[in-house]
N, C-alpha and C positions, 0 to 999 in steps of 0.2 A: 504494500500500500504506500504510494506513494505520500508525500507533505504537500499542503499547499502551501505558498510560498508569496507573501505580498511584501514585497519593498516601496517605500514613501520617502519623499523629500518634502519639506515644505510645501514645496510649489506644487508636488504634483504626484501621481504614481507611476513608478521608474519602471517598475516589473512585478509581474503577475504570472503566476502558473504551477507545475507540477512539477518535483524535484525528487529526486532521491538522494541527493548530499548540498547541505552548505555548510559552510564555514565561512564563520565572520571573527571579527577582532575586539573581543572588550577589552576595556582597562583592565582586566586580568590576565590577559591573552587569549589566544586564538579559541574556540571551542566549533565542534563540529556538531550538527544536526543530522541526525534519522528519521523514519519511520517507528515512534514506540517511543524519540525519549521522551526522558523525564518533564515535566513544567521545569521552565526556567525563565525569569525575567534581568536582561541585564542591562548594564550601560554600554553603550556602542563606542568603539575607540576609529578612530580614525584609521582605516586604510581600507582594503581590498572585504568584497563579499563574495564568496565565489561558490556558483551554483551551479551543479549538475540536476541536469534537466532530466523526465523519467525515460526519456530516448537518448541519452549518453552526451546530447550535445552540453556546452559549458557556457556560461553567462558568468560577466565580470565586471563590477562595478563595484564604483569608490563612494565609500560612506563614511561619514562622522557626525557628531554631536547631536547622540538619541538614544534611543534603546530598542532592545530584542524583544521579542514576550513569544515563547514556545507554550503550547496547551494543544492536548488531543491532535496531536500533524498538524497542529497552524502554526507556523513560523512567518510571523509578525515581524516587519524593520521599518523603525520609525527613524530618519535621519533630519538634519536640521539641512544636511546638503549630500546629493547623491547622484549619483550620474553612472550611465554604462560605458565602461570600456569599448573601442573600438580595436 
C-alpha cells in the first residue's frame, strides 16, 4: 500500500500523489517514510525531499521552514518555501 504524499509551500501545492519512499530532513536529521510507519510530526530543516513515486520514478524538491505530520500513509509537508528540482 502505497502513502499518499502532499507537499505545500506557502504559495501553493508543489506535489501531490503516491509514493512508496520519502525522505526529508528535520532539525534532527534525515528520516525516511513507508507504508505502516509510525505517526510522526516534525520540524522541517532545510534541504532536499526526495520521493519515490509507487512506479519507481523519483521526484526532488527543496524544502525548508515547516513541518512533517505522518498519520495512517498521509505524509503531510508543510514548507514556508518549496520548489521541484529540475
Amino acid at each position: 500500500m502505497p502513502l499518499t504524499v502532499t507537499l505545500v509551500s506557502a504559495e501553493e501545492e508543489v506535489w501531490h500523489g503516491e509514493a512508496s519512499l520519502v525522505v526529508a530532513k528535520t532539525v534532527e536529521g534525515e528520516i525516511g517514510f513507508m507504508s505502516g510507519h509510525e505517526p510522526v510530526l516534525a520540524i522541517l530543516a532545510e534541504g532536499q525531499v526526495r520521493i519515490t513515486q509507487a512506479d519507481g520514478s523519483k521526484v526532488i524538491a527543496i524544502a525548508d521552514d515547516g513541518f512533517l505530520s505522518m498519520e495512517n500513509d498521509e505524509l503531510t509537508i508543510v514548507a514556508g518555501h518549496a520548489s521541484l528540482q529540475s
